[in-house]
N, C-alpha and C positions, 0 to 999 in steps of 0.2 A: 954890744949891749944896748948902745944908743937907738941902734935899727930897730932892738925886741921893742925898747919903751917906747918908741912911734910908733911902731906895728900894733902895738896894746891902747896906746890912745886912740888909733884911730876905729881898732875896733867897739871899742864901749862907744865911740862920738856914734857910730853906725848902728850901735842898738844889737850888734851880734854876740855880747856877753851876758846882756842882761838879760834873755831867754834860760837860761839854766838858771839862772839863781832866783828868780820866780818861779820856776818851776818846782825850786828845792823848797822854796819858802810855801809855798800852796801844799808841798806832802807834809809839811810841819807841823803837829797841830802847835795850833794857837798861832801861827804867822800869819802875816798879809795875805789877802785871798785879792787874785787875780779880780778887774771885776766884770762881772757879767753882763750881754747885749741881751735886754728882753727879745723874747721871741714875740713876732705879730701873732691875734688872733687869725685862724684861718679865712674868717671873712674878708677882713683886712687883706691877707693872701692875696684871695681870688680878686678882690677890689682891684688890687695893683697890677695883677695879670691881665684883668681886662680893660684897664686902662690901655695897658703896652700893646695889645692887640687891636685896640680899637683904633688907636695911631697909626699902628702899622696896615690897618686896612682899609683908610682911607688914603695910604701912601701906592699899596699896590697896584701894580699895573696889568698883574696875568690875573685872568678868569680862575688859572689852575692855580694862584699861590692864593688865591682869596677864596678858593674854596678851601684851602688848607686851615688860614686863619677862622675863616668862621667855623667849620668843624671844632677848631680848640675853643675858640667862644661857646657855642651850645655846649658843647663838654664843660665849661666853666658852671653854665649858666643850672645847669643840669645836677651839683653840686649842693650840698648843705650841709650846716654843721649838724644835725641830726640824722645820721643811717636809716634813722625809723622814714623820716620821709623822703628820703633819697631811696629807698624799699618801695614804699608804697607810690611814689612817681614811674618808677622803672614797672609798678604793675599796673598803672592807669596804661601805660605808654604800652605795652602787651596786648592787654585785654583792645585799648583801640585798634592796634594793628590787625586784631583777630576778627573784625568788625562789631565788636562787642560793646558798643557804643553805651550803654545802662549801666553797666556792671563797671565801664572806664570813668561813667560819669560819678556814681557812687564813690567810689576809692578817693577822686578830686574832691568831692563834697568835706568826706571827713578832713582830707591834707588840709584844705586852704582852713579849714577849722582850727585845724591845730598849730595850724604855722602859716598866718596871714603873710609873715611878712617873705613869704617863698616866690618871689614874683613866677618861676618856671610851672609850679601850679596851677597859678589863674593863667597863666598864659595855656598850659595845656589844655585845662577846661573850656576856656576861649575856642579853643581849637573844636572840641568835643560840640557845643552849640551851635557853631557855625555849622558842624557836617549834619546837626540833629534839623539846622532851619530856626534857630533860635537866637535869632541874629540882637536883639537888646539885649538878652541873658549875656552873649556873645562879648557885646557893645560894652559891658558892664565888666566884664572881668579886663578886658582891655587895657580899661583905664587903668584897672588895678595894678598893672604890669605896668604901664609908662611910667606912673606915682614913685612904683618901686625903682624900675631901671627903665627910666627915659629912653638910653638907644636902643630898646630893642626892636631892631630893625624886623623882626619878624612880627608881632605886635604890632607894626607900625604899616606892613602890608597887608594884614590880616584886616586893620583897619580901613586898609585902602578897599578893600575884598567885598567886603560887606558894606561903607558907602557907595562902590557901583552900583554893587545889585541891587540897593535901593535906591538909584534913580540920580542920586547924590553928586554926579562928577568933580563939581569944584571939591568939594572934600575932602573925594578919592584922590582926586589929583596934586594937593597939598600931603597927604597920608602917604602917596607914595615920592611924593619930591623928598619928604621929614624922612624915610627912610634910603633912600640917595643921599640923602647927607651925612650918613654914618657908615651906609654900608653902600659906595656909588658901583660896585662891582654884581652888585644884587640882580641880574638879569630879568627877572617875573615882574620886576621894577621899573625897569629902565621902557621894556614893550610896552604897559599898564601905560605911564608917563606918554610916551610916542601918539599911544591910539585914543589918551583923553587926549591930548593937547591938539591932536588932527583934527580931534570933533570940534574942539572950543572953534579954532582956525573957518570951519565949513557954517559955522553958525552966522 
């Protein structure tokens, strides 16, 4: 009998009895209610996803696991708490692909209208200027995107893209070092970095 009552106290000390009788007590009305963990908003979510990714890709050492993590980043990045324009990016991102360059630029016109604070927007429209030759329209949306999400390391080469082409190197050369600092497995980065810094070297 002595055994059962130490066998009994140890299990309540351990927390393994008082599961059932909250549980009874929550079917009860009017009993104690269990109490409950807020859930985070979904931006909140992705905030913390890409935090843990952005860690882990400045930890990576293969080409092939950091193209894994950034694939999940754009996937993050690519996200919003409204479908309508996570719709109408997925038809900018189409319509470009199709060489449809006006009709992809339209679709971003209205998005960043409606939802400025979409950084994946201005950054695609960013993209859409650069292919049109509209490098300050370009230069402008840019910034939009850093404001919103500083690493975006894509932003951050694209930056680098367009102060070459204008003549810019020290710029470029900083736009693409600022994007090695977040993403140093970034390859288009790492040669860009190589072949300003050989030129600085020959001057």
């Amino acid at each position: 009998m002595k055994r059962i009552a130490r066998l009994l106290v140890c299990l309540i000390a351990a927390g393994l009895l008082s599961a059932p009788v909250l549980a009874q007590q929550n079917r009860e009305p009017g009993g104690p209610r269990a109490p409950t963990i807020p859930r985070k908003p979904p931006a909140e979510v992705r905030s913390d996803l890409l935090d843990s990714l952005f860690a882990r890709l400045r930890k990576v050492d293969s080409p092939v696991e950091a193209q894994v993590v950034e694939r999940a980043i754009w996937e993050l990045w690519m996200k919003s708490d409204s479908p309508t324009a996570e719709l109408l990016l997925t038809q900018a991102v189409k319509a470009l692909g199709a060489g449809e360059e006006q009709a992809s630029l339209a679709i971003l016109d209205r998005l960043v209208e409606i939802h400025p604070d979409f950084a994946e927007a201005w950054n695609k429209r960013a993209t859409v200027y650069f292919m049109l030759g509209r490098y300050g329209d370009s230069l402008a949306d840019i910034k939009h995107v850093l404001d919103l999400e500083p690493r975006h390391f894509g932003a951050l080469s694209g930056l680098g893209m367009i102060k070459q082409q204008q003549g810019d190197n020290n710029a470029a050369l900083a736009a693409f070092r600022d994007a090695l600092a977040v993403n140093p497995q970034l390859q288009g980065a790492k040669q860009a970095v190589e072949e300003l810094a050989a030129d600085e070297e020959d001057i």
